[in-house]
C-alpha positions, 0 to 999 in steps of 0.5 A, a space after each residue: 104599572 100599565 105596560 102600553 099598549 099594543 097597536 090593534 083594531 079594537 080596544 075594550 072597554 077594560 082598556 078605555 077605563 084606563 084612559 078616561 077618569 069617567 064611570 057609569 052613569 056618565 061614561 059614553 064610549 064602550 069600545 074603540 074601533 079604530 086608531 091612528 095614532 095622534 091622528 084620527 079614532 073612531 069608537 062607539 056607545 050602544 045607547 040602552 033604555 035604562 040610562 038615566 037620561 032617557 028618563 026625563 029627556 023626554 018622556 014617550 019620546 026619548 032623545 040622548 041630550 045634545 049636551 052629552 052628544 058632546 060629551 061623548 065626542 069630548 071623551 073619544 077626543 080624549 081617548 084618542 090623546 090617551 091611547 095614543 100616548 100608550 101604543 107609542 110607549 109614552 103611557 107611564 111618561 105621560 099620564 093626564 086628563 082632558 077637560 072639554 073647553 070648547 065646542 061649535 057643534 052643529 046637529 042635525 039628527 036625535 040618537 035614540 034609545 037602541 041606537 049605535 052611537 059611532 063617534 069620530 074625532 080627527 086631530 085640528 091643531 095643538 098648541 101647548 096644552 089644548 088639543 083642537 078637533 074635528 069631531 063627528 057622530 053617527 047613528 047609521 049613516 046619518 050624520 047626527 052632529 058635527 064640528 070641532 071640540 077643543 080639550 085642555 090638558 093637565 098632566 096628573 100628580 105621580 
């Protein structure tokens, strides 16, 4: 049984496991920093050397893979649907999964190996069971991509 959560300033990664299906080595968020509700999170993703995409994205000058910039954003977006069901009582009422089905994200910056990844996703617009966001991520404070990311929802079989 998964009692909720409370409203606090900082979820674990023991915590976010409970509301991402992902795992090593395609989990890119390590903890949330902020929460508000339905609205807005913020979390991050130290970027290591020994993650598999560094290897061959690209050799002697390794960048993280816009894709899984995306994915990243696509996850915290997720996480925010997720922890938001639970610190307002409704995580064993509602359990489902989010699926990334559309972005429009621009870049600007690489995020390196070493690199705090900070990602920021606000909500846009719901309708039925699509969640549109405004996402942003950073490494310090420059903007590294920005725009809006769409998931689709599909609640899971108790």
């Amino acid at each position: 049984m998964n009692r909720p959560l409370d409203l606090k300033a900082t979820y674990s990664l023991e915590e976010i496991l409970r509301f991402l299906p992902h795992r090593s080595p395609f989990l890119f968020v390590d903890r949330v920093t902020h929460l508000i509700p339905y609205k807005s999170i913020v979390a991050e993703r130290l970027l290591r050397a020994d993650e598999p995409h560094f290897q061959g994205h690209f050799p002697g000058q390794p960048i993280m893979p816009g894709v899984l910039t995306a994915e990243a954003l696509a996850q915290t977006g997720g996480l925010l649907l997720g922890l938001s069901d639970a610190v307002m009582g409704q995580g064993e009422a509602v359990s489902r999964i989010f699926f990334l089905v559309a972005t429009n994200l621009k870049f600007t910056h690489p995020a390196r190996p070493g690199d705090m990844l900070i990602m920021k996703a606000t909500t846009d617009t719901r309708f039925s069971g699509l969640f549109r966001f405004h996402a942003e991520a950073f490494v310090g404070r420059n903007m590294i991509a920005s725009g809006a990311l769409t998931l689709a929802t599909r609640d899971l079989p108790s």
